[in-house]
Structure formats: structure tokens, C-alpha cells
BALOBA-1460 file (C-alpha; in Angstrom, 3 decimals):
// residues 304
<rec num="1" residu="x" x="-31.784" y="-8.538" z="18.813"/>
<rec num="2" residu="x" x="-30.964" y="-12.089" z="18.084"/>
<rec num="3" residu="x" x="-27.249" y="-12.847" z="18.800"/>
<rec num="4" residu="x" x="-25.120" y="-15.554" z="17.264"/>
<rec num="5" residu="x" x="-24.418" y="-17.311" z="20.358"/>
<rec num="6" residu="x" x="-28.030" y="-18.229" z="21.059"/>
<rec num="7" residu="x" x="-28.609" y="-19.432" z="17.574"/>
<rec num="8" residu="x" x="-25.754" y="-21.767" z="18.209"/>
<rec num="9" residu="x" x="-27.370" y="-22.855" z="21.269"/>
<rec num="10" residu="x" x="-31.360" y="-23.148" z="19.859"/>
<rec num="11" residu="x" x="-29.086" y="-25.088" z="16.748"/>
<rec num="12" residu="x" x="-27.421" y="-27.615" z="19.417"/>
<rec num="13" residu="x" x="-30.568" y="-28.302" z="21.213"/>
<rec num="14" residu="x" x="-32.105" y="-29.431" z="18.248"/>
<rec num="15" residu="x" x="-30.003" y="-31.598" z="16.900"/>
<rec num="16" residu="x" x="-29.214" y="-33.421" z="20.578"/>
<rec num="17" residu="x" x="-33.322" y="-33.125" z="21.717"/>
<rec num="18" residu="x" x="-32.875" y="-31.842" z="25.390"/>
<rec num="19" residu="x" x="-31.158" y="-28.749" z="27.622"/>
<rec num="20" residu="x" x="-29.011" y="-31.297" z="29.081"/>
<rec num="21" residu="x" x="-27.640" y="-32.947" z="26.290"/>
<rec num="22" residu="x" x="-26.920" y="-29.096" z="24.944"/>
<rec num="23" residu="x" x="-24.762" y="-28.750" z="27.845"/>
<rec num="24" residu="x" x="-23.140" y="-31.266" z="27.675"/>
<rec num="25" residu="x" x="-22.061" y="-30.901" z="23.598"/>
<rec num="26" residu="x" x="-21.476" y="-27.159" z="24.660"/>
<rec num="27" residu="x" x="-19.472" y="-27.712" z="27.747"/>
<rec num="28" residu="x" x="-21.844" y="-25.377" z="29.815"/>
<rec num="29" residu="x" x="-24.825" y="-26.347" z="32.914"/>
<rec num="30" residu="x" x="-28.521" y="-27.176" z="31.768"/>
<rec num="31" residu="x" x="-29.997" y="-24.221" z="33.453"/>
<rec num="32" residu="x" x="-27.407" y="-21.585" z="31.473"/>
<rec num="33" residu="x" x="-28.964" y="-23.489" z="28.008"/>
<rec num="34" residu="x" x="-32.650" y="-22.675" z="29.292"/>
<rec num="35" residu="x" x="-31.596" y="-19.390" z="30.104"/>
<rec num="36" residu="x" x="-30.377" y="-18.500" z="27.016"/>
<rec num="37" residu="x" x="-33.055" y="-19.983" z="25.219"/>
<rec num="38" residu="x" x="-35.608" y="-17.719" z="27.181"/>
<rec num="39" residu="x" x="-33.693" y="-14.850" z="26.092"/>
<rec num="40" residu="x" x="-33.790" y="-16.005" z="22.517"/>
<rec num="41" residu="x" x="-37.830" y="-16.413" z="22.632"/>
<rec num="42" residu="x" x="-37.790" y="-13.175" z="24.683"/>
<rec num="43" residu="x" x="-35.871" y="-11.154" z="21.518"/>
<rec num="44" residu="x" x="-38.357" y="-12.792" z="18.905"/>
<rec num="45" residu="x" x="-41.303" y="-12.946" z="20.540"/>
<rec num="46" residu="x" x="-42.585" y="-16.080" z="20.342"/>
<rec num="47" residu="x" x="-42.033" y="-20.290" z="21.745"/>
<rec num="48" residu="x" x="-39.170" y="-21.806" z="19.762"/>
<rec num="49" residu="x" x="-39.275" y="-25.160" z="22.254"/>
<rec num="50" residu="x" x="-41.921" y="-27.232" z="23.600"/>
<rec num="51" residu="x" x="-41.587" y="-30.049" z="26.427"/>
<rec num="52" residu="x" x="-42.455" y="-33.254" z="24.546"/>
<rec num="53" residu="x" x="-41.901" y="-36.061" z="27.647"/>
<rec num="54" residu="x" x="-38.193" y="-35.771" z="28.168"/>
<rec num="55" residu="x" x="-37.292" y="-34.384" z="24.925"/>
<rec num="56" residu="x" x="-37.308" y="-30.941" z="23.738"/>
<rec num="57" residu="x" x="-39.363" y="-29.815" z="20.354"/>
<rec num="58" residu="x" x="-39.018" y="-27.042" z="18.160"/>
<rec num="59" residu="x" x="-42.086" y="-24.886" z="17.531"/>
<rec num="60" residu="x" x="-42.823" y="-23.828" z="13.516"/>
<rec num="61" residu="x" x="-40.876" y="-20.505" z="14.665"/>
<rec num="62" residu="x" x="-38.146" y="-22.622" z="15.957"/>
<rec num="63" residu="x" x="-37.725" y="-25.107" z="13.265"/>
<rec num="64" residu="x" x="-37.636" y="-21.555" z="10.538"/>
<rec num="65" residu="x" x="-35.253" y="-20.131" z="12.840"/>
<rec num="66" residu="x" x="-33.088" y="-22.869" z="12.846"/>
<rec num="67" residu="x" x="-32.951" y="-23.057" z="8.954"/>
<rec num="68" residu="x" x="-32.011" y="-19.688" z="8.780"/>
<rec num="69" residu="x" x="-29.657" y="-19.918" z="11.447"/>
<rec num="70" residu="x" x="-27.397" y="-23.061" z="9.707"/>
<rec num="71" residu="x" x="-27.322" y="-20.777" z="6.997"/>
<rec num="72" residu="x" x="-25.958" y="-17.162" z="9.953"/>
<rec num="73" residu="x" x="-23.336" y="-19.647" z="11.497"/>
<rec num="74" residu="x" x="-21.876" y="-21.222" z="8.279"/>
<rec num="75" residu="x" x="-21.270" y="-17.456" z="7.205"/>
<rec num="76" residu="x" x="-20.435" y="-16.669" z="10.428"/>
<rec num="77" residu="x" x="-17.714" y="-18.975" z="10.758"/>
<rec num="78" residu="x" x="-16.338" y="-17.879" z="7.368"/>
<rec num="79" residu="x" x="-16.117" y="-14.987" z="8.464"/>
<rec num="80" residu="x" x="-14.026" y="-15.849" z="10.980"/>
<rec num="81" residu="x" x="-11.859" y="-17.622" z="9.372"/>
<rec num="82" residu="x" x="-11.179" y="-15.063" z="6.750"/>
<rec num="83" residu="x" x="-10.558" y="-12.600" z="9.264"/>
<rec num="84" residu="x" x="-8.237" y="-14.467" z="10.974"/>
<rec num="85" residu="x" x="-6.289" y="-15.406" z="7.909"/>
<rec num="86" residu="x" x="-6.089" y="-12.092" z="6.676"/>
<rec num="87" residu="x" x="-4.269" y="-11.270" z="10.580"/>
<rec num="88" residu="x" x="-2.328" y="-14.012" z="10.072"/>
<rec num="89" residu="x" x="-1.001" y="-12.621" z="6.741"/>
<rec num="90" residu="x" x="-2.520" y="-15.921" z="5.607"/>
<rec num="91" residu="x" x="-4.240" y="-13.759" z="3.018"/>
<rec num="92" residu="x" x="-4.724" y="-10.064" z="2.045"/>
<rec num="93" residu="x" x="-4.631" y="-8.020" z="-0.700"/>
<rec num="94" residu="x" x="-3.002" y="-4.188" z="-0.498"/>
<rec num="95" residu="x" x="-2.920" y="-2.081" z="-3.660"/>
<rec num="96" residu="x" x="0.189" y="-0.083" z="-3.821"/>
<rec num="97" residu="x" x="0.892" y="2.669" z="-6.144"/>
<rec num="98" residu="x" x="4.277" y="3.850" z="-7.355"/>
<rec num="99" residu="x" x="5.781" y="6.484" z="-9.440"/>
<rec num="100" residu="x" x="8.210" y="4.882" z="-12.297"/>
<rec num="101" residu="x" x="11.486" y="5.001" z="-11.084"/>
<rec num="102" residu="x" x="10.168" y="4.074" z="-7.331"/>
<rec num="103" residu="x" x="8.405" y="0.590" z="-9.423"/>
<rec num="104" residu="x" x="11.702" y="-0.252" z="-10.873"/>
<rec num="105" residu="x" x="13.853" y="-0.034" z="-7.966"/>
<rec num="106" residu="x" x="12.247" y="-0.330" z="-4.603"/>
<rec num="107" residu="x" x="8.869" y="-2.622" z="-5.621"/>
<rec num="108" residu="x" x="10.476" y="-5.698" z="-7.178"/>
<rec num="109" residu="x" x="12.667" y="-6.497" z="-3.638"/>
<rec num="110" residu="x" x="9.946" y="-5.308" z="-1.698"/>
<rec num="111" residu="x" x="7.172" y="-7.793" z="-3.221"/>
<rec num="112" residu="x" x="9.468" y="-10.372" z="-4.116"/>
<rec num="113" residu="x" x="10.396" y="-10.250" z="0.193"/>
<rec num="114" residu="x" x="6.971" y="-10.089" z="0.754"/>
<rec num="115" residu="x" x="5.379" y="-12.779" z="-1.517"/>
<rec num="116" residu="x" x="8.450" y="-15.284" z="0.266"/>
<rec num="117" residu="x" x="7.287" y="-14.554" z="3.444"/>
<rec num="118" residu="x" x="3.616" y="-14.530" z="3.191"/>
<rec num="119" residu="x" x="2.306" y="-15.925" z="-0.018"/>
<rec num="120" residu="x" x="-1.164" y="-15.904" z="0.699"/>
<rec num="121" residu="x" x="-0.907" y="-11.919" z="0.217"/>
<rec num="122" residu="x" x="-1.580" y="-10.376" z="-3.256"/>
<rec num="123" residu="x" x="-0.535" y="-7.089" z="-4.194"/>
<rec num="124" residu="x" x="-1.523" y="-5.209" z="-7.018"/>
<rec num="125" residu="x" x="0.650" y="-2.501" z="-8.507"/>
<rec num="126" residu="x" x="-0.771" y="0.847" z="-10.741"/>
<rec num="127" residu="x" x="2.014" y="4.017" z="-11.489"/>
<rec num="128" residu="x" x="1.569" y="7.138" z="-10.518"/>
<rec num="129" residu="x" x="3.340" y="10.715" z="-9.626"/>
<rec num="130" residu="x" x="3.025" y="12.753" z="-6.878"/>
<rec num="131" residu="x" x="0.584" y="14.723" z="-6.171"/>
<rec num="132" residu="x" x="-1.830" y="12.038" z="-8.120"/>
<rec num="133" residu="x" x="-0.888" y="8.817" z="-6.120"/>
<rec num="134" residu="x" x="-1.207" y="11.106" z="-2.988"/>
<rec num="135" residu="x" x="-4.819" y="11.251" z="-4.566"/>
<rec num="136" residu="x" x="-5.708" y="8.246" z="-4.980"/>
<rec num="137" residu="x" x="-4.893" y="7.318" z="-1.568"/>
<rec num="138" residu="x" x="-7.148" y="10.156" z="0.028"/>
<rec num="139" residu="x" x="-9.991" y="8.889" z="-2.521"/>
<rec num="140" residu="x" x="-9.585" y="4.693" z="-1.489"/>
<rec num="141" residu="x" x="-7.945" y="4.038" z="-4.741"/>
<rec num="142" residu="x" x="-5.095" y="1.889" z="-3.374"/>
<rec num="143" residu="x" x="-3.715" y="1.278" z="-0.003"/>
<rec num="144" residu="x" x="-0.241" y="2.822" z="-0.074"/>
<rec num="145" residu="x" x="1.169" y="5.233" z="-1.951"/>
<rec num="146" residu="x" x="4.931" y="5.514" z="-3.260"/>
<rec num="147" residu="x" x="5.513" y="9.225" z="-2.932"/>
<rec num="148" residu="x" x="8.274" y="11.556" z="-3.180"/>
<rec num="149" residu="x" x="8.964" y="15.371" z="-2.413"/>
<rec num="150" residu="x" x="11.560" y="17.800" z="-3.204"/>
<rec num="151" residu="x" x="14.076" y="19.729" z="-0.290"/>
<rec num="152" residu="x" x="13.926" y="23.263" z="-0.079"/>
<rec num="153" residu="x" x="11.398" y="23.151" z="-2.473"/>
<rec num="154" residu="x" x="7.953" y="25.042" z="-2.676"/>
<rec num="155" residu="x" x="5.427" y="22.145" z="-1.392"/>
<rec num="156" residu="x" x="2.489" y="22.659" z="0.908"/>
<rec num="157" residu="x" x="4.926" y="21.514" z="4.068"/>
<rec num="158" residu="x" x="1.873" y="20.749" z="5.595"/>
<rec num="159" residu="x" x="0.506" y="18.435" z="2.382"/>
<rec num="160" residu="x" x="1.113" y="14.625" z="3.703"/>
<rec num="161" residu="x" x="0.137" y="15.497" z="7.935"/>
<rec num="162" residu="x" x="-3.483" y="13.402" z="7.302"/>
<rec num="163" residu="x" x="-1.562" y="10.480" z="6.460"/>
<rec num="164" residu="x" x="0.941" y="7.839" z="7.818"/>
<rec num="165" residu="x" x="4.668" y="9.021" z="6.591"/>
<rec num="166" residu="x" x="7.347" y="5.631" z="6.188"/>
<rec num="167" residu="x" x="10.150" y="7.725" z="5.325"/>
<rec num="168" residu="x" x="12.492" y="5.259" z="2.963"/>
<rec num="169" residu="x" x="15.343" y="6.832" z="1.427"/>
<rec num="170" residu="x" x="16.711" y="10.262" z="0.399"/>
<rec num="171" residu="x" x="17.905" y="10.116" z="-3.399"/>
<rec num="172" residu="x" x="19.909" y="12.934" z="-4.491"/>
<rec num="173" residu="x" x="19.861" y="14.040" z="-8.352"/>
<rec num="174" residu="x" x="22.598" y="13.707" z="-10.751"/>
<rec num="175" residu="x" x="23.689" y="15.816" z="-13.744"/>
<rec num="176" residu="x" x="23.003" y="13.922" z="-16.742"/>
<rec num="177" residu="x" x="25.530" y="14.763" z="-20.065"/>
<rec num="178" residu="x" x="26.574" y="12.580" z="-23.364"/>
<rec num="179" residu="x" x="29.937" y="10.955" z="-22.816"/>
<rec num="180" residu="x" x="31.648" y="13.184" z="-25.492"/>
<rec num="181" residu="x" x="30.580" y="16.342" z="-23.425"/>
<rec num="182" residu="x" x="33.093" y="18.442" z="-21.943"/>
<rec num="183" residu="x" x="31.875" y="18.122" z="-18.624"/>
<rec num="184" residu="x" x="31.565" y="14.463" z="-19.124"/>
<rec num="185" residu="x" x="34.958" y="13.388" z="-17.106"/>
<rec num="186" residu="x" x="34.238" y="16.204" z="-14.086"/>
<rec num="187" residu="x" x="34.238" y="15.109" z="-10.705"/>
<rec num="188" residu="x" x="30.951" y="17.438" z="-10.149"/>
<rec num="189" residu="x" x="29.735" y="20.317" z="-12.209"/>
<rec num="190" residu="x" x="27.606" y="23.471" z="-11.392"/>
<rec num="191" residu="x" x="24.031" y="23.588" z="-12.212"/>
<rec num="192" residu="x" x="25.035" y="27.065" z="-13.874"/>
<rec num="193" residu="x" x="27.685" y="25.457" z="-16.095"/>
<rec num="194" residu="x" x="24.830" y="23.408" z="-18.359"/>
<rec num="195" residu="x" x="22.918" y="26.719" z="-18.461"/>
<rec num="196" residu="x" x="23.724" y="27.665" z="-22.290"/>
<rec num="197" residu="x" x="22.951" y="23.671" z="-23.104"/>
<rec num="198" residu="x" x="19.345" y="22.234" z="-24.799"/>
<rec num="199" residu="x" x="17.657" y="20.267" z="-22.188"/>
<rec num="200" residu="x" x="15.611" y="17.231" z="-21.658"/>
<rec num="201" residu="x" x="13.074" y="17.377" z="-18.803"/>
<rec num="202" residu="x" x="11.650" y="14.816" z="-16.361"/>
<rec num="203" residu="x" x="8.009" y="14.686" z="-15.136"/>
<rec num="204" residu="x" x="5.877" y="17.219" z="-14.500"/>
<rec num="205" residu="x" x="7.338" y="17.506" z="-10.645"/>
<rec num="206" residu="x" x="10.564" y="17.047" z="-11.888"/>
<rec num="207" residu="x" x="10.502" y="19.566" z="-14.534"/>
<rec num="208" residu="x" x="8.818" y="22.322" z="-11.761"/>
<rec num="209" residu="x" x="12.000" y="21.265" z="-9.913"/>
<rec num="210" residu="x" x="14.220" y="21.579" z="-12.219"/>
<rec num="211" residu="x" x="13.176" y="25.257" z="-13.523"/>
<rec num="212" residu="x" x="13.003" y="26.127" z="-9.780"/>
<rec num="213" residu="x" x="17.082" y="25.462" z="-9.725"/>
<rec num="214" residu="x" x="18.018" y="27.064" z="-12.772"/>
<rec num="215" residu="x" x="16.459" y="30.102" z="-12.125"/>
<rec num="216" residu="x" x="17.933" y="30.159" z="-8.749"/>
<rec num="217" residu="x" x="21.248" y="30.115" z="-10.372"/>
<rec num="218" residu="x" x="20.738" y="32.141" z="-12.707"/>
<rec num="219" residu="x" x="19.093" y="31.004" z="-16.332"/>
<rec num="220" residu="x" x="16.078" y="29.358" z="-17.203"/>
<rec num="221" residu="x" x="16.470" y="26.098" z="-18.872"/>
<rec num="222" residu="x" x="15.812" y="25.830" z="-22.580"/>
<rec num="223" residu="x" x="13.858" y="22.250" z="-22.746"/>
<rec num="224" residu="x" x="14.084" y="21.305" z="-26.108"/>
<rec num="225" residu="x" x="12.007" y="17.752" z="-25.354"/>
<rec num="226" residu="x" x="10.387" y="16.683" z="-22.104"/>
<rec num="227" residu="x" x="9.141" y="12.694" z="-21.273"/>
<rec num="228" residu="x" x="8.045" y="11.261" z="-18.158"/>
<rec num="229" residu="x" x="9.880" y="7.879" z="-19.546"/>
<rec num="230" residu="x" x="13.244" y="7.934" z="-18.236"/>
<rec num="231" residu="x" x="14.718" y="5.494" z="-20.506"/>
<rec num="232" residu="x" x="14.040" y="8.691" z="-23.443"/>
<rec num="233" residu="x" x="15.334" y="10.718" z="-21.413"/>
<rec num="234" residu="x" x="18.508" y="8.732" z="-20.812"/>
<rec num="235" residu="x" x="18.264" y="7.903" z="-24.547"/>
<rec num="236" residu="x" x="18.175" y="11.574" z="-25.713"/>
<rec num="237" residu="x" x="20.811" y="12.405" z="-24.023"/>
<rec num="238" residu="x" x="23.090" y="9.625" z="-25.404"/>
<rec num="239" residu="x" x="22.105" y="10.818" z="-28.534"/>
<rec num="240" residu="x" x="23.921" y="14.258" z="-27.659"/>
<rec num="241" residu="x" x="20.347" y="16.215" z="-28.245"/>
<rec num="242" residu="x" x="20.943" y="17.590" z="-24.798"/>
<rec num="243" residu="x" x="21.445" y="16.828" z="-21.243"/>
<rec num="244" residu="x" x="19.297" y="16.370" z="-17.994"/>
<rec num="245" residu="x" x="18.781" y="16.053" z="-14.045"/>
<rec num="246" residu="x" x="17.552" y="12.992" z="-12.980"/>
<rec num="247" residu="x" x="17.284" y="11.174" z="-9.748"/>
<rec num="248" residu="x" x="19.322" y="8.325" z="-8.805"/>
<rec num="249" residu="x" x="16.863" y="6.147" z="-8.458"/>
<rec num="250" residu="x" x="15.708" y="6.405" z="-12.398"/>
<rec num="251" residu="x" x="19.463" y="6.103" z="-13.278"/>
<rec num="252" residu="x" x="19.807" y="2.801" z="-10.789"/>
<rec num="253" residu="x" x="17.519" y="0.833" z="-13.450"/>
<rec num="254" residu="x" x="18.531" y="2.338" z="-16.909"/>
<rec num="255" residu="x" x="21.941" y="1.392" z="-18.841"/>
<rec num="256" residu="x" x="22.555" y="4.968" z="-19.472"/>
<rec num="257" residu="x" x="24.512" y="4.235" z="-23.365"/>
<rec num="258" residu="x" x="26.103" y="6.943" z="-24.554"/>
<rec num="259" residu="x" x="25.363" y="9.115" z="-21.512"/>
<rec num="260" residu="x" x="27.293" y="9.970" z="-18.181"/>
<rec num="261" residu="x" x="26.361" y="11.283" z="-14.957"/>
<rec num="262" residu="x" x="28.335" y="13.638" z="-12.848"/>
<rec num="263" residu="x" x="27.695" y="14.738" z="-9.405"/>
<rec num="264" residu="x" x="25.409" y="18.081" z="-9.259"/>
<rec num="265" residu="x" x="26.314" y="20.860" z="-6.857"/>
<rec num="266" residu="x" x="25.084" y="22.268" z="-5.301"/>
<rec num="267" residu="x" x="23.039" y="19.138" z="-4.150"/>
<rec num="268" residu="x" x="19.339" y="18.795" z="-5.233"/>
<rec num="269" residu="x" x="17.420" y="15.921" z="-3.199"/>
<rec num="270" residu="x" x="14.323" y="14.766" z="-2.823"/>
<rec num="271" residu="x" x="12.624" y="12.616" z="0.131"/>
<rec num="272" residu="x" x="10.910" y="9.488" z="-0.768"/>
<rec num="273" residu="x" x="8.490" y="8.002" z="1.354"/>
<rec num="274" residu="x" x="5.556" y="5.088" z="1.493"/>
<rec num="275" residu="x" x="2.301" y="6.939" z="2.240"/>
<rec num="276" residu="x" x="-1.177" y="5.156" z="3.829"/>
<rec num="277" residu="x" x="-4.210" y="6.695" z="5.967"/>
<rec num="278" residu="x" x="-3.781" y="5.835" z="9.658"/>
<rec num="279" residu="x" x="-6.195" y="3.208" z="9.761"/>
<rec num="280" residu="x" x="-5.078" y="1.356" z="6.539"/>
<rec num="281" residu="x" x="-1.724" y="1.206" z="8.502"/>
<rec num="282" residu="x" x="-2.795" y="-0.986" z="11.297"/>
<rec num="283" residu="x" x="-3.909" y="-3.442" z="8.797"/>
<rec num="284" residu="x" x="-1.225" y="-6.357" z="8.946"/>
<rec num="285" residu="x" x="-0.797" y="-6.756" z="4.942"/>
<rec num="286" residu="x" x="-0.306" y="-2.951" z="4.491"/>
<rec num="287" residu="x" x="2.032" y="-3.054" z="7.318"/>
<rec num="288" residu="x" x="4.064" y="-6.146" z="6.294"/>
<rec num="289" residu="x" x="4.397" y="-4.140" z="3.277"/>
<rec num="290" residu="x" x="5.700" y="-1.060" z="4.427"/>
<rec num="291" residu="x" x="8.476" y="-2.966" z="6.121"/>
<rec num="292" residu="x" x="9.473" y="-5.026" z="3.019"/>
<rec num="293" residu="x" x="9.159" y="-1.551" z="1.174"/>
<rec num="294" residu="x" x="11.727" y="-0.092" z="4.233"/>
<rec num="295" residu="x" x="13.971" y="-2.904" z="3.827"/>
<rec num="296" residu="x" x="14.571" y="-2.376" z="0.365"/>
<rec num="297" residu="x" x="15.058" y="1.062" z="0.638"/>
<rec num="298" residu="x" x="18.203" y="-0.191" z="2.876"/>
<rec num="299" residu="x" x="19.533" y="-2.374" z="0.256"/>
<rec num="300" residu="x" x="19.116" y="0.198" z="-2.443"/>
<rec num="301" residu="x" x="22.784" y="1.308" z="-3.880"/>
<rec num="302" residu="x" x="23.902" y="5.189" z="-2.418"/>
<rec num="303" residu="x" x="23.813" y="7.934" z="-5.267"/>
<rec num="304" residu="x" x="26.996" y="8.063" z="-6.398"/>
């Protein structure tokens, strides 16, 4: 096996002509040059250097093995250096994917932290619910996954113990009702007092959810219209058409016009969290991320 270090050294004794003078440019002793150069020729099987008086000469072998080897080294040191800046946060791409209301809130801080603090990183953004993003991080699809799961709810408890869990913030959900409803000025209403009301539904987790707590008071919801874009769903209900659960998260970055929210009891929450594979997570881009992603969970208003 030819290694890298002896094609440096076959490299330096050519352009200098002798073992000594290659010990000298390489800071080592004559005899450790002609050493490795006899395990060079030993690993291709053939002369590389002939005496010539004082000088050293390459062989046909050594003078094609030293083309080729320019060639090794330059990539070689690339390499290197590409490495290196990618440790240094230098450089680095991660691909992060987020479900909506987690890519209005949490991402902008997080990136906008990140890109101050190491520019040379680029990170790409694609939306996505749970279980899907949870998907695409299993498959190699993106790097880190914004993910979220319900309390008390039916999940596989088991469904995220593969992967590397940054738990970032708890967001509770909030009763959703147009500001001319009669539960519009409550301090907090019961999930069973919207249960004769039209309803607009979340996304498809969401909705499961919400079903999940009707019935368990009770009623099961009559969704008149369901969206996975929040802003409809904050729009419908300012139109009076019906009213909603949300989390606070997708309320934090909607102006919800015509629309209040009250406080749900009992309390429904749901855990969000920054997924990656253990691996990706010693990777120092993917980990600078998941801190800038933690910090801006801590900056992120409380439900109210």
C-alpha cells in the first residue's frame, strides 16, 4: 500500500536531488529518508531511485509516480483543509427541516445567531410535519429535524429512541374564537363549552389531537374546514365561520384579526424538540445549530 507520507518524501527527493538534502527540507536524518524510500519501492515493486555520482535519479517508475503523486498531495492537502474548515465552523452546510409554525418562530433567530457567528456555514431549510420530517431524517434527507409530539397522547413512546432528542420548548394550545363570541372575554374556557360550535382544524397531527380531546370530553368536533396554513385558520375564524385549537407557537407569528384566544383547560401541550441521528450530532455545524435552535427556544415569548 503506498502511503501519503512516502510520496511526500519520493516528491522532496526529487526536486532537492539527494537523501540528505530531503532531510534537511523535511526536518528528519538521511538514513530515515532512505528508509522510507525502501519501503516505498518495497510496496510497488520496483527501483524508483538510482545513485547517479552524488545525486539521486528517478527511475521511469519513479518519475510516473511522482506525476501522479503532485496530483495525491494537492488533493490531499485540500482535503485537509476542507476538513479542518468545516471543524472550525469555517464552513458546513446542515439541512434542517421544520414544520410551519416551528419555521416562523424558532428558525429565523436561530439562523440569523448562527449565520453571525459562523458565516462560512449554510443552511438550507425544507417544511415538514411530524411523522414526515422524522422521515426524512432516518432516510438522509436533511440533518436535523424540527419535530413536535403531543402529552398524554397516543404516540409510539418509544418512536424518537434511535435518534438524538434537543428538547426546546413545551408550547401549550390555546382556544381559538372570533372576538364577538361569547366566550371571547373568558379568562379560560372548557374544551366541552365549544362542543356545539363549527370547527376549523389544524394539520393532520393536530387534527388527530384535537378529535382525541373532544371525544375525551365528551363530543366529537364538527370540522366544517380543515388547512394546514395557519394564517386560514386564524382567518376563518375571524370571519366567525368557526373556531379552533392552535398552538402558541402558530399564534406567536399570525396577527390573529378578528379572532381571540383564550386559555384552554384543561391544558393540551405538546413537546417540541430538534431531532438528528447520533453521528450527525457530533458534527460541529449540526451541533452549532442545535444550540442556536436551543437558544431561541429560550427567547421565545411563554403561551399566554
Amino acid at each position: 500500500m503506498i502511503e501519503a507520507r512516502h510520496l511526500r518524501v519520493l516528491r522532496t527527493v526529487a526536486v532537492t536531488g539527494s537523501f540528505s538534502a530531503a532531510g534537511r527540507e523535511l526536518g528528519c536524518t538521511q538514513p530515515a529518508v532512505s528508509q522510507q524510500m525502501k519501503a516505498l519501492e518495497a510496496s510497488v515493486g520496483t527501483p524508483l531511485l538510482v545513485r547517479n555520482g552524488r545525486a539521486m535519479r528517478l527511475t521511469e517508475a519513479g518519475e510516473a509516480l511522482v506525476r501522479h503523486a503532485t496530483g495525491i498531495l494537492a488533493g490531499l492537502t485540500a482535503a485537509e483543509e476542507e476538513v479542518a474548515a468545516i471543524a472550525g465552523l469555517r464552513a458546513g452546510r446542515v439541512r434542517l427541516v421544520s414544520f410551519p409554525s416551528g419555521s416562523s418562530t424558532l428558525v429565523p433567530t436561530a439562523l440569523a445567531a448562527l449565520r453571525a457567528a459562523h458565516p462560512g456555514t449554510r443552511v438550507s431549510l425544507e417544511e415538514a410535519e411530524p411523522p414526515q420530517s422524522v422521515e426524512m431524517l432516518r432516510a438522509g434527507d436533511c440533518d436535523i429535524a424540527l419535530a413536535f409530539r403531543y402529552e398524554a397522547a397516543a404516540d409510539d413512546p418509544q418512536e424518537w429512541d434511535d435518534l438524538v432528542v434537543r428538547p426546546l420548548l413545551t408550547d401549550r394550545l390555546v382556544a381559538l374564537v372570533p372576538e364577538r363570541h361569547r366566550l371571547a372575554r373568558a379568562e379560560a374556557v372548557a374544551i366541552g363549552e365549544l362542543a356545539r360550535e363549527p370547527w376549523i382544524a389544524g394539520c393532520p397531527r393536530c387534527r388527530g389531537r384535537l378529535v382525541e380531546v373532544c371525544e375525551s370530553a365528551g363530543f366529537t368536533p364538527r370540522i366544517d374546514f380543515a388547512t394546514d396554513d395557519y394564517p386560514a385558520v386564524v382567518g376563518l375564524v375571524g370571519a366567525g365561520l368557526g373556531v379552533a385549537v392552535l398552538p402558541q407557537l402558530a399564534i406567536e407569528s399570525v396577527r390573529p384579526r378578528g379572532a381571540r384566544t383564550v386559555t384552554l383547560e384543561p391544558a393540551v401541550r405538546r413537546e417540541v424538540v430538534a431531532l438528528t441521528l447520533p453521528d450527525l450530532a457530533r458534527v460541529p455545524a449540526v451541533a452549532a445549530t442545535l444550540d442556536r435552535l436551543a437558544r431561541a427556544a429560550g427567547r421565545t415569548p411563554a403561551p399566554r
